[in-house]
C-alpha angles and dihedrals in degrees: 000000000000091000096050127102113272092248085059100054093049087058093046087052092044096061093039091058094038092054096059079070093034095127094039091049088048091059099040111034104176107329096110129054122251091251087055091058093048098050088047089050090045091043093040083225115171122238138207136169141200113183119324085328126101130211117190120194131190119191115186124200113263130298132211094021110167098198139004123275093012118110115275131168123264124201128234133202120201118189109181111199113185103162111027097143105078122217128237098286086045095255126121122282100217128024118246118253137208113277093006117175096036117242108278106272093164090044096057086065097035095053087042098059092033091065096040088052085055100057091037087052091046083047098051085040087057103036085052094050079050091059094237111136091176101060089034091058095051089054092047081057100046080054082062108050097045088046094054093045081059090049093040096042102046102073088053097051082048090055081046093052094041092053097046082056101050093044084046086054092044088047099052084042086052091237100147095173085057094046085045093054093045089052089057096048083045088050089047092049097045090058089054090055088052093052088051095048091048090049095054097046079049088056094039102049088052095053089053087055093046086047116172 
């Protein structure tokens, strides 16, 4: 690399730097300024899409908590954006429409298992300051398994959200065979879901028996 041209060098920045955002950049493409990035990456903002369109949520940890480890409520701030990009004359180059930016269905897993890999990661930290390997070990394998039903699980909320949209788009060009075939495809994808979520309780409920 030191030795490279200097051209050489700049491409091989830009897609290091690219591939720290490599998921968020799959899912978006272009449709967001740079500065939007930016602001999503600084504000760790999720993100989810359906379509052109672009929903942002912000959870917050819990408020009014009055003591520690009991239920409390948490906020959330949802900001749609569904024509960011503005035409020639500077005006928007597609109306917005009702219920734009979808509502998140990749997000509800993602900050499911995110939270749950939390906890399983402070567990393993603790049970390893403890000096207990065993226990250590179970929760680094609890970190696993919630980490490979994300990974598992993505692709078909992706094929969910694609075919809400298309049958969204059938629907608005009064092509009921289309939104019927979308529906189908939805039906079909939400039962895979289903089957993911049902394997991994499965797992996860056999490596609570087997405990540390």
């Amino acid at each position: 690399y030191r030795g490279a041209p200097a051209a050489t060098r700049a491409m091989v920045q830009n897609v290091l730097r690219r591939s720290c955002y490599v998921n968020l950049w799959k899912l978006m493409g272009d449709q967001l300024t740079e500065a939007t990035y930016l602001s999503i990456v600084r504000n760790k903002i999720l993100i989810d899409v359906q379509g052109e369109d672009v929903l942002m949520q912000i959870f917050t940890s819990v408020v009014l908590q009055r003591k520690p480890a009991t239920e409390a409520p948490f906020l959330e701030f949802i900001q749609r954006v569904c024509a960011e990009c503005d035409g020639p004359d500077g005006a928007c180059t597609k109306p917005i429409k009702a219920g734009c930016g979808g509502f998140g269905i990749r997000n509800f897993l993602t900050l499911f298992l995110s939270i749950e890999v939390s906890k399983a990661m402070l567990d393993r930290k603790t049970a390893a300051e403890k000096g207990d390997g065993a226990e250590a070990d179970f929760h680094a394998k609890r970190v696993a398994l919630f980490t490979e039903q994300l990974v598992e699980a993505n692709p078909i909320l992706t094929e969910i959200s694609d075919c809400m949209t298309g049958e969204g788009r059938a629907l608005n060009a009064g092509d009921a065979d289309a939104a019927e075939k979308w529906a189908r495809r939805k039906e079909a994808a939400n039962l895979a879901l289903a089957k993911c979520s049902q394997k991994y309780n499965a797992l996860m409920a056999e490596l609570r028996e087997a405990g540390w």
